[in-house]
N, C-alpha and C positions, 0 to 999 in steps of 0.2 A: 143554595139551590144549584145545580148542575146544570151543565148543557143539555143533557139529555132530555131536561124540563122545557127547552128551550122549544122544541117540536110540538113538545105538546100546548103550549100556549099560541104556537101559529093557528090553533085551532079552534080557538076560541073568540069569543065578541071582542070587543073594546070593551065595554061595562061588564064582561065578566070578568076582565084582567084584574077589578079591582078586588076581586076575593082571592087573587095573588100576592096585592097586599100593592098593587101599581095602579095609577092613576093615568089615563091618558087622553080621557075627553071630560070634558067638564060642561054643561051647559052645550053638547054639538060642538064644541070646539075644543079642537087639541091643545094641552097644556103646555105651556112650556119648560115646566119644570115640576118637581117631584114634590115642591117646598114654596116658598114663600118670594123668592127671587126674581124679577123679572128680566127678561131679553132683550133687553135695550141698544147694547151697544152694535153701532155697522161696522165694516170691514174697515173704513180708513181710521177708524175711531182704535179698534183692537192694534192695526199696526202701528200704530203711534204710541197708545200704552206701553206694548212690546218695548218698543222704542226707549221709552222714559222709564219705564222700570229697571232697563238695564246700564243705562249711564246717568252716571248720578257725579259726586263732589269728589270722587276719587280719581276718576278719566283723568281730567281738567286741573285735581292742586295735588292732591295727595299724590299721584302718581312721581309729583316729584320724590319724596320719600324713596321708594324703589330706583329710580336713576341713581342718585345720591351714594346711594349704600351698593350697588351693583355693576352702573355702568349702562352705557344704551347696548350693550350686547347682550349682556344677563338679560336687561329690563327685558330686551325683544325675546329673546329665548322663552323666558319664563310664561310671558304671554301669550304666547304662541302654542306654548307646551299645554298652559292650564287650558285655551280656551278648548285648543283638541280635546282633554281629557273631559271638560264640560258638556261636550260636542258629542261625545257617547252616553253621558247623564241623558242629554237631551233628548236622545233618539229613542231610549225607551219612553222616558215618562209622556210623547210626543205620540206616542201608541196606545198609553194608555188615557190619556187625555184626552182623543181626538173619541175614543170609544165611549168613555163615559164622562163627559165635560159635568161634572157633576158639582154642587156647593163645595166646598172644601178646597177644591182641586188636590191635589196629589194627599196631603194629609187624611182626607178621607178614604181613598185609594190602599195606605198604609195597613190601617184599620180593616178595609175590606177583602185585601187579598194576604195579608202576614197577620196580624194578631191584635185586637183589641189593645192592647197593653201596647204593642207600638204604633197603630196609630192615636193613643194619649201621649205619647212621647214625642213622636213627630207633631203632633199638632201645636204642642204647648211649647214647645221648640219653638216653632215656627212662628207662634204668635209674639213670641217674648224678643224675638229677632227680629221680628218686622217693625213694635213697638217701641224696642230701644233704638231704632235706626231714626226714629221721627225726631227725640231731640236732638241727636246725631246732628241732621241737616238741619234742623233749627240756629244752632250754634254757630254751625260753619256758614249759614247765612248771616248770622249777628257780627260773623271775625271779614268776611267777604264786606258786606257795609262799611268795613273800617276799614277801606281802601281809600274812599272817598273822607272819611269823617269819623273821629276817634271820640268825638263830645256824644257820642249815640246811646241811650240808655241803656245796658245790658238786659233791661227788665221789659222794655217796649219791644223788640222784635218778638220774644216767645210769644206775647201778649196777641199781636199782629197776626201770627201763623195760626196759635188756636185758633182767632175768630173766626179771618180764611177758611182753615182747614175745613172748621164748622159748616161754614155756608155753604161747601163744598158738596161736602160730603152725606148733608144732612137731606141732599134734596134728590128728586131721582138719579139713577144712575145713569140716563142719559145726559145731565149734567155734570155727571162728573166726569165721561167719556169723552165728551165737549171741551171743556178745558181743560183736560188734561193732551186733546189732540192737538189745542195750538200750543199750550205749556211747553210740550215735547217736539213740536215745530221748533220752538228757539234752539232745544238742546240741536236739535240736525244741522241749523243753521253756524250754531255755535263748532261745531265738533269739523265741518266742511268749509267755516273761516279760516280755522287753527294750520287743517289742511295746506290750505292754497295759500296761506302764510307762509307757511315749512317751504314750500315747493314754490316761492315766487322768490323769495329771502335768501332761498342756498343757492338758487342759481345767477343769483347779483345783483336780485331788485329790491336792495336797501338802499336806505342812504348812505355808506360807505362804501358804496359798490362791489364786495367782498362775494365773490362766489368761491361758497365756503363749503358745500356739498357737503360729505364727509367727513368733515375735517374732525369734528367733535370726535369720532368712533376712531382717530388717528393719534390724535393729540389732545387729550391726555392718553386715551385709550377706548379700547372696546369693553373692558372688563376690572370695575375697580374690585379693589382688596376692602374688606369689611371686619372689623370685631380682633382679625389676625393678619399676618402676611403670609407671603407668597400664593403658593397654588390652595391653599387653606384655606386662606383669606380671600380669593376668589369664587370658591364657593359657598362660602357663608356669604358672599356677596350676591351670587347666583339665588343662593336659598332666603336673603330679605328682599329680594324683588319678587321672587316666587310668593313668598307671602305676601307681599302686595298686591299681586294677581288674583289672589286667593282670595281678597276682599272687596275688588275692583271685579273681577267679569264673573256675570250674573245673569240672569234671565229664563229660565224655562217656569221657574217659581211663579213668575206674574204671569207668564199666558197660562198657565194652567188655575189660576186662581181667577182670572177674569172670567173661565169658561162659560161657567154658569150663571153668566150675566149677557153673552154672547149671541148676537144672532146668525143663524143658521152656523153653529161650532163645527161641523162636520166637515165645513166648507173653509170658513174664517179662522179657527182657530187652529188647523190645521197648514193653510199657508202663512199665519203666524209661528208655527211651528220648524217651519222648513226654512222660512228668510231669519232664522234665528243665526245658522251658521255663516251668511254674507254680513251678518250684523256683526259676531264676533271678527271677522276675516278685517271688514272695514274699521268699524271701531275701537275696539282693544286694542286688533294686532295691528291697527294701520296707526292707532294712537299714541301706543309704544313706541314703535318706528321714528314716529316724528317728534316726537320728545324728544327721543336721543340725538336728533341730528340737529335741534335749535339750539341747546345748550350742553355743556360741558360740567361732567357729573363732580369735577375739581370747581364750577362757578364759584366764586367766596360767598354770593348772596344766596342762592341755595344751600350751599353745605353749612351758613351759616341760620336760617332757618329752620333747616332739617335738624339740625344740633339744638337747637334752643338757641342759640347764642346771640339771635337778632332777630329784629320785633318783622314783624310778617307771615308769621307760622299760619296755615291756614288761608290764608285772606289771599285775592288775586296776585296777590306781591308773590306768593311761595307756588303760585303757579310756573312752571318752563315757559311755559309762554312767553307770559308777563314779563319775565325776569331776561329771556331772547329778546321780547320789543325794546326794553329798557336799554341792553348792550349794546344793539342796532339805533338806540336813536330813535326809536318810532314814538311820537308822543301820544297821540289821539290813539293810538291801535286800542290801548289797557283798557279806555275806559270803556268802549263798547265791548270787549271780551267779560269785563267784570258787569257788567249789565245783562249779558247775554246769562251769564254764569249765574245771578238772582234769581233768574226766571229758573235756570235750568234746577239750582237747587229747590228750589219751591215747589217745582214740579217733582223729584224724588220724594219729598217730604209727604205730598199729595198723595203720589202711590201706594207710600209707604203706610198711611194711615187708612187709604181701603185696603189695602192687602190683609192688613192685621184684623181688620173690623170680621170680614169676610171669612177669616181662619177662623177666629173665635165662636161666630156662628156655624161655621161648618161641624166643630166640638161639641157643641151643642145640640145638633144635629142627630151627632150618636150617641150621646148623653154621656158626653166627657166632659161638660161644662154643665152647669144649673141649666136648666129649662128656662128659665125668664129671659136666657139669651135666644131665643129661638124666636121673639116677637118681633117684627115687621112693620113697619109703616102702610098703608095701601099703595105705595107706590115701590115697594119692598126694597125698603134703607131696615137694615137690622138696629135698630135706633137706640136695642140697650147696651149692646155691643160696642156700638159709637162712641156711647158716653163713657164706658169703661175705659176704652182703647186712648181717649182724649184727656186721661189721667198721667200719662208717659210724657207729651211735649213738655207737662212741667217741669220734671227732668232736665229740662235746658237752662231750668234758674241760678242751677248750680255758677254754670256759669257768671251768674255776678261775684259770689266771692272765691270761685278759686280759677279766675281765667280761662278765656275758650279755649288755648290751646291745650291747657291739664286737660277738660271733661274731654274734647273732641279726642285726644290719645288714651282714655279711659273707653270711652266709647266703639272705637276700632277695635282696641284688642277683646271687648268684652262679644261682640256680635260677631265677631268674624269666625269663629269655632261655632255657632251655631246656622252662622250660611254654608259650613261644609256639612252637618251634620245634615242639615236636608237634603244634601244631594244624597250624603248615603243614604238616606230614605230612599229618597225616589232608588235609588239602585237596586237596595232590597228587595223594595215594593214589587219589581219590574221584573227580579229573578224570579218571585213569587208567582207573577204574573205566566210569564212564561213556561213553566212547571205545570200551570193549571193548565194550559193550551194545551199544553201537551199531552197531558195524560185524559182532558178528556177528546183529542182528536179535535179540536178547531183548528182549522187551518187561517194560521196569520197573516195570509195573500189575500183572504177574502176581507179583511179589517178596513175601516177607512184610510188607516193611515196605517206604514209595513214599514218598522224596524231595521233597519238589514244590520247584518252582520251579530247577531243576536244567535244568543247568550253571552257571547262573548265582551261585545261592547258594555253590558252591565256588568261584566265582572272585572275588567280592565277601568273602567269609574271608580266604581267601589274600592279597586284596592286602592286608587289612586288619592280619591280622597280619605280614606283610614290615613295613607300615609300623611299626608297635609295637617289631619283633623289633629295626629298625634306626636309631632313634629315641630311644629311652628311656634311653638311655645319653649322651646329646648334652650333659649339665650340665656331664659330665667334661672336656667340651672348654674351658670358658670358667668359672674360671679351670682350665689344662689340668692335669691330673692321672694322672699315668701309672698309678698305682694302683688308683683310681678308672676307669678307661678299662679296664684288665685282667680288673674285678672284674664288670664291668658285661656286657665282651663276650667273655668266657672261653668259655662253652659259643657262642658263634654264631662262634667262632674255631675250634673244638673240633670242630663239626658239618661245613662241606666237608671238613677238614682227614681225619675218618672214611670219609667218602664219598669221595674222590680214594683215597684210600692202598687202601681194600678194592677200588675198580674196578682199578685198575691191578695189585694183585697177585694178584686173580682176575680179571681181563678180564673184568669183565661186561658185560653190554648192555641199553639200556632194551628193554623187552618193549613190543612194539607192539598195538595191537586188535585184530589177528586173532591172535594168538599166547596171547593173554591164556588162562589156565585158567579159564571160569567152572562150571565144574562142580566140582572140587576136594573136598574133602569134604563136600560137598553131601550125595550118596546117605548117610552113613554118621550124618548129624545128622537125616535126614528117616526111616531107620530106627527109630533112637530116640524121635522125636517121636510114629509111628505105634505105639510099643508100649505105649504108655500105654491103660490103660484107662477110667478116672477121667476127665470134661472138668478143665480146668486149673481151678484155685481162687483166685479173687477174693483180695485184700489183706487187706479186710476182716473176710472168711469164716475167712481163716488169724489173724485177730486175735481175733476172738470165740472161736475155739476153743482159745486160750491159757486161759481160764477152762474151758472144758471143754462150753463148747453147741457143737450140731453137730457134733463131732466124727464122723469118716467110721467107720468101722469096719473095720478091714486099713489104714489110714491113707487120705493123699490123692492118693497116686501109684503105684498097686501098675501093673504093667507087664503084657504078656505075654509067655510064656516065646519066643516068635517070632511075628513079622509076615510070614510065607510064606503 
């Protein structure tokens, strides 16, 4: 459908939209979605998700890995470098998601604006990345507990997160939006400890009295040698922090997947979209930063860690942090960072298991998945979805017989090629997007949310992460390691391999810019948005009235029974 279609349905009822093949009142009252999903979560509830989706077990341990092999100068550079390049991802799919907050979020998008055939590719990408990331964090919670306590059964935490997960998940989505707001509370708390640790410690308030400032980025250095030497070897040192960035800073994926569960998106998921770049600014690159200036990427318990060589891989021990509190003397600090760090991985895992539930239903949706995924609870949890998606934590049992620190370095390198493959979706998606605007005369100043710097900022992502997606696997070549080479490039073997097979046994075709639908469920989300009575409510507004000031009275989003 065209814009041009767009005029002609200003024209028409509410009840005749639905011989458009769009739904937008139901019963005198506007719907809130197209499908089975309901609108549950509020603005402090969306900013906090944002939140906890995009810091997860890599910020906090892994990140040592990139020090180690880099250097706090590379680390910073590299973080710095990928979040800008991410920061251009963001700003399209930030346009097209604030337009059509639809079930899928971006995967559906793929589908709707480039080609059937890729968005089955992007989707199942995206589901099987979300998936494997659950035992992911399962793991690195089971090697985190063995900070405390090594007699822990290998088999009892997986056990423990299904059931969680379960409870979680299984119940409206305003509960899941709930705990995950204070879940992702700890990770803030955590991430603004670490902080004013860094910045209390280097200026002499340890027990050693040592203000030690810069000294790390001085002695040993700003920039280690990795894999080679000299200037060689600095950059291979540059290019494995780069790849730790690659798998560490995250985020536009989860606000565009919560969309469609969002209330008043127009509004919410759009300033979720914007404090996306103060998030990167503070937490990535201000997290980088301060890694490099607590410990020294020559540490012996790091670099012996990082190597294998000595037991803590994983676990708060192979945290910088930790490994700074420890050198400093600080005894009590570890254990509330490694407490802080259970909740905070628990809450990744959380995410991680609606985000995939929610893709798989979105597949289903456009009938890239069986139809039986489309069923809904009345309180609309996709529940067969659920159960499918709750097949993966098992995944973590590995871990009893081949050690968390094998599965969790199996795990990284296997997901991390398919979290860049979604950005180049969204990039794709968003050139596509742009192209349709263009050819049929929408002007993208009148949009809820306006891009700038567009086209260009999608096609400076895109080449960015092609380069990352085809690149970061390159160690495996020399010395050559077929295992290693499988492990690295499985999901970017896996992604045409989707997309060839679905074109050809549905002959699809790429959608060109005058074909493009930009109308789409448009009318049936701007229904919704006009039946609100209430103006929308500030973050902060919705934080103070967790104490009980302010509070509205009928709440803060009572509706009208129609917008006729």
């Amino acid at each position: 459908m065209s814009l041009s279609d767009e005029k002609k349905k200003d024209r028409i009822s509410d009840n005749e939209r639905e011989d458009y093949g769009i739904t937008t009142m139901v019963d005198g009252v506007a719907v809130e979605n197209a499908d089975q999903l309901h609108r549950q979560l509020n603005n402090r509830q969306i900013q906090l998700i944002a939140i906890g989706g995009s810091i997860g077990t890599a910020l906090f341990v892994s990140i040592g890995t990139g020090l180690a092999r880099g250097g706090p100068g590379s680390l910073f550079l590299a973080y710095l470098i990928y979040a800008c390049m991410l920061g251009l991802v963001n700003n399209g799919t930030a346009e097209m998601t604030v337009l059509f907050p639809v079930s899928g979020g971006f995967i559906r998008l793929a589908g709707h604006f480039v080609d059937d055939a890729f968005g089955f590719m992007s989707g199942w990408n995206f589901y099987l990345y979300e998936a494997l990331l659950i035992p992911f964090e399962i793991t690195a919670l089971t090697t985190i507990l063995g900070f405390w306590r090594t007699d822990i059964p290998a088999w009892s935490v997986p056990i423990a997160c299904i059931i969680l997960y379960g409870l979680i998940n299984i119940l409206a989505v305003r509960a899941y939006g709930e705990a995950e707001f204070w879940l992702s509370g700890g990770k803030v708390i955590l991430i603004f400890l670490l902080f004013f640790f860094t910045f209390i410690t280097m200026v002499g308030g340890n027990p050693q009295h040592f203000a030690y400032g810069f000294y790390n980025w001085q002695n040993p250095g700003s920039f280690a040698e990795y894999r080679t030497t000299g200037s060689l070897g600095r950059l291979e040192g540059f290019l494995a922090a780069l790849w730790n960035a690659s798998f560490c800073v995250v985020g536009p994926e989860y606000i565009s997947m919560v969309a469609a569960e969002a209330q008043r998106p127009r509004v919410y998921i759009k300033n979720a979209f914007k404090t996306v770049y103060i998030r990167f600014a503070i937490f990535f690159i201000g997290g980088a930063l301060a890694c490099g200036i607590v410990v020294a990427y020559t540490d012996p318990t790091l670099v012996g860690i990082v190597s294998g060589t000595s037991s803590g891989s994983g676990t708060a021990s192979a945290s910088p942090y930790v490994i700074a509190m420890k050198n400093l003397q600080i005894d009590n600090l570890p254990h509330l960072v490694n407490a802080l760090l259970v909740t905070s991985i628990f809450s990744a895992g959380n995410t991680y298991t609606y985000a995939s539930t929610r893709s798989l239903y979105g597949l289903a949706l456009e009938g890239r998945a069986p139809k039986v995924f489309r069923y809904c609870t009345k309180k609309g949890v996709p529940i067969v979805c659920f159960a499918v998606t709750m097949i993966f934590p098992c995944l973590s049992f590995l871990s009893v017989s081949n050690g968390s620190s094998v599965v969790l370095g199996w795990l990284v390198n296997l997901v991390t090629a398919g979290g860049v493959i979604n950005y180049i979706s969204m990039s794709v998606t968003y050139i596509f997007f742009y192209r349709a605007c263009m050819a049929q005369g929408l002007d993208r100043r009148s949009l809820p949310y306006y891009g700038r710097f567009q086209p260009y900022s999608a096609y400076i992502g895109l080449g960015w992460m092609i380069f990352i997606v085809t690149c970061y696997g390159y160690s495996s070549y020399k010395p050559w390691s077929v295992e290693n080479w499988f492990i690295y490039y499985a999901m970017l073997i896996l992604a045409p391999i989707l997309f060839v097979s679905w074109k050809l046994i549905k002959r699809t075709k790429f959608i060109g810019p005058l074909q493009a639908d930009l109308v789409w469920e448009r009318p049936t989300l701007d229904a919704y948005e006009e039946s609100f009575i209430d103006p929308p409510l500030g973050f902060w507004r919705e934080m103070i009235q967790l104490v009980g000031i302010k509070r509205r009275k009928g709440g803060n989003d009572r509706r009208r029974s129609s917008v006729a």
